[in-house]
C-alpha positions, 0 to 999 in steps of 0.5 A, a space after each residue: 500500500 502506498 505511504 501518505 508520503 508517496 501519495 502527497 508526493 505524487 499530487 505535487 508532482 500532478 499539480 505540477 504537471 498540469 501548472 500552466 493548464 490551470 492558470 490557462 484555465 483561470 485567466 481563461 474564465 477571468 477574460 469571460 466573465 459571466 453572471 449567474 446561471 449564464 456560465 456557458 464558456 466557464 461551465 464547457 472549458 471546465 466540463 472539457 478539461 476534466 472529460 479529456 482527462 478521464 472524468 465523466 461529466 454530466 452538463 446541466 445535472 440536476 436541472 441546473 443548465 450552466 451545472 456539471 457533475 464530473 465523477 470518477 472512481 468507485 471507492 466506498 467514500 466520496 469527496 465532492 470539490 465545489 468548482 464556483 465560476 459566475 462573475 459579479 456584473 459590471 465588475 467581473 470576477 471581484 471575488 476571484 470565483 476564476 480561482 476557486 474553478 482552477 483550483 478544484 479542477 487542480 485539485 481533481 486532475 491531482 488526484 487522479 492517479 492515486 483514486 483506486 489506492 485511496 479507494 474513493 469517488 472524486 466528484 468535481 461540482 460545477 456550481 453556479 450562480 453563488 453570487 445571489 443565485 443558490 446554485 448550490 442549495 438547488 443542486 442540494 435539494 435535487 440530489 446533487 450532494 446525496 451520495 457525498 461523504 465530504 465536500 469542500 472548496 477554496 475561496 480567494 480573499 484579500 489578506 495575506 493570510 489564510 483562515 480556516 473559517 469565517 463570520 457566514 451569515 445566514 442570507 435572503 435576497 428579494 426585490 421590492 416593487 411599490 407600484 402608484 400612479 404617475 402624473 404631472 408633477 407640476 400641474 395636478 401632482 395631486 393625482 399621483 401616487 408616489 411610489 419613489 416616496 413609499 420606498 423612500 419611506 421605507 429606507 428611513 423606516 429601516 434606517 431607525 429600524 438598524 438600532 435594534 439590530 442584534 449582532 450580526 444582523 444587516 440590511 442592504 439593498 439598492 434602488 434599481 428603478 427610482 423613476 421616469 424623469 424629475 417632472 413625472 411622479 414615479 408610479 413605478 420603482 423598484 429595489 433590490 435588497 439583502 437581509 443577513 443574520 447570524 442563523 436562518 431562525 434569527 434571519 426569518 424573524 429579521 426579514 419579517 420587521 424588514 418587510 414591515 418597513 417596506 409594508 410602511 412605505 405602501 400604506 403611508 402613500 397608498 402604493 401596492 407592494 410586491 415582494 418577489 424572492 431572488 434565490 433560495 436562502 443562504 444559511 449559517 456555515 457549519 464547519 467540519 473541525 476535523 476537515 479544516 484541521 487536516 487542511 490547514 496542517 496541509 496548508 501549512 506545509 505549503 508555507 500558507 500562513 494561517 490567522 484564525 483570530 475570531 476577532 478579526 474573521 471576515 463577514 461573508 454568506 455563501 451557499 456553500 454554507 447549505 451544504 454544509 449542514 447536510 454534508 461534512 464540509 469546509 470554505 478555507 480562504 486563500 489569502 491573495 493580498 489584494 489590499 487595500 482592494 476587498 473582494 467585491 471591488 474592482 481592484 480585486 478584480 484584478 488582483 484575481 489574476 495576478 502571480 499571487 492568484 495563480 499561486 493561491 490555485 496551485 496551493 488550493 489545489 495541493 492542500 486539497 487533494 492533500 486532505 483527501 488524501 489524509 482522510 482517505 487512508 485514516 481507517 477511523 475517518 472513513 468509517 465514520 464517512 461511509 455511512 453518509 452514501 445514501 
């Protein structure tokens, strides 16, 4: 039987192998960037790589067009690796999702020799729409993750360092139309219903609203429609917004004083309300101890710098966070130091291709196909592991 030794030796020698490919991939999806659920380019270059190197993909799994399942291998335990690629508008990929694509492709192709010594399923996840969409959850509730013993993925931020683990908030996302009756502005205003005035309500409503908040509640949102022109009361407008909260129970009641506010703007002018969901909510993250453990030690090995301070730990929601409550799973954040530009800026945006960038792959992808192959040749892990196949 192979050591851990000669195992971890061979993933670096395939991770190496395939170095140029994976940062091709990476700039690849950086240079074509696609929103959500319209990640035809990064979903077929990703589906084609894998293919050529001996996965079987299925293209649009569970439903989802712009998804894929690549499997192979017949083990007793199954490690799923989530590939993320949808870009943010306007500002393409500002959270680096080219990264975290190349880096679990990396980390599969990595471990392609060693499946049948490890005796495991490897399922490459093409997930898209994280940014707003729930790719993930919908892939989860139609199956997607049913036969998955553990389930993981790297993510790129703007440090210098790597942590293990966050602040993942719980997450709903809505959009909110105030529908009144337009009319002169000036000459029979009287007329009107404004629904720019029921949404600025609102806003105010939920402004006073933010001293009540517990810890680690949110609101955010923008006003995507705020009217015709300056002489025509608005009879239409229309806003998108976030809530947040630390669990999905604290999130439901939340949202619920949140929407008061907004029943607030409609009743005081007289518009009609429409509040129309956006994606399947997110949920708070639980973090499998052990997974990041062994991680973070591979990591490490790596040179990866760890700081896991509680009172420093980045804000995020993610739908990787479902999936973490049916399935055994860890985020790590890869450090690519961007600063001073944040994720969801355009100068991460182009920080996500830089050197850094294209380290932060080839180094997710070893640390990951390192931890699986720890959990994979720990007797006591795996079987504790199995069971999870359904």
């Amino acid at each position: 039987m192979m050591t851990i030794e000669a195992a971890k030796k061979m993933v670096r020698n395939q991770v190496e192998l395939y170095r140029e490919r994976l940062i091709d991939i990476s700039h690849a999806i950086h240079d074509h960037p696609e929103v959500g659920f319209q990640e035809r380019y990064a979903a077929d270059l990703l589906v084609s790589t894998l293919t050529e190197n001996g996965f079987t993909a299925e293209k649009g799994c569970c439903g989802v067009p712009t998804a894929f399942r690549a499997k192979k291998g017949r083990g007793k335990v199954a490690f799923a690796i989530c590939a993320e690629y949808d870009a943010l508008p306007e500002i393409g990929h500002a959270c680096g999702h080219n990264i975290i694509a190349a880096a679990a492709v990396g980390a599969g192709l990595a471990l392609l020799p060693l499946l049948d010594e490890l005796d495991i399923e490897l399922i490459i996840m093409g997930t898209p729409a994280e940014e707003g969409g729930g790719g993930k959850i919908t892939l989860l509730e139609r199956g997607g993750f049913a036969e998955v013993s553990a389930a993981m993925m790297v993510h790129p931020w703007s440090s210098a360092t790597d942590r293990t683990d966050f602040t993942c908030l719980a997450v709903s996302n809505f959009e909110v139309r105030f529908t009144g009756k337009q009319a002169h502005a000036s000459a029979n205003p009287e007329r009107g219903v404004n629904a720019a005035d029921a949404m600025c309500i609102a806003q105010v409503a939920i402004g006073l609203l933010r001293q009540h908040f517990h810890l680690g509640e949110q609101v955010h949102g923008i006003v995507t429609n705020g009217g015709e022109a300056a002489n025509i009361i608005p009879g239409h407008t229309t806003g998108h917004f976030m809530v947040r909260a630390r669990t999905i129970e604290e999130l439901t009641d939340l949202e619920l004083r949140i929407r008061r506010c907004f029943e607030a703007g409609a009743l005081a002018t007289g518009s009609q309300l429409e509040i129309t969901s956006l994606s399947p909510v997110y949920s708070q993250f639980h973090f499998d101890e052990d997974m990041a453990r062994v991680y973070r030690a591979n990591a490490e090995a790596l040179g990866r710098v760890f700081d896991d301070d509680p009172s420093t730990a980045p804000s995020f929601s993610t739908d990787m966070a479902n999936v973490s409550l049916a399935v055994p799973s860890i985020h790590p954040l890869i450090g690519i130091s961007s600063l001073p530009a944040l994720n969801h800026q355009p100068g991460f945006t182009e920080a996500s291709s830089s050197k850094l960038a294209d380290k932060a792959i080839l180094d997710g992808a070893t640390a990951m196909a390192w931890t699986i192959v720890d959990l994979s040749l720990d007797s006591t892990w795996r079987e504790s592991h199995q069971r999870r196949r359904q």
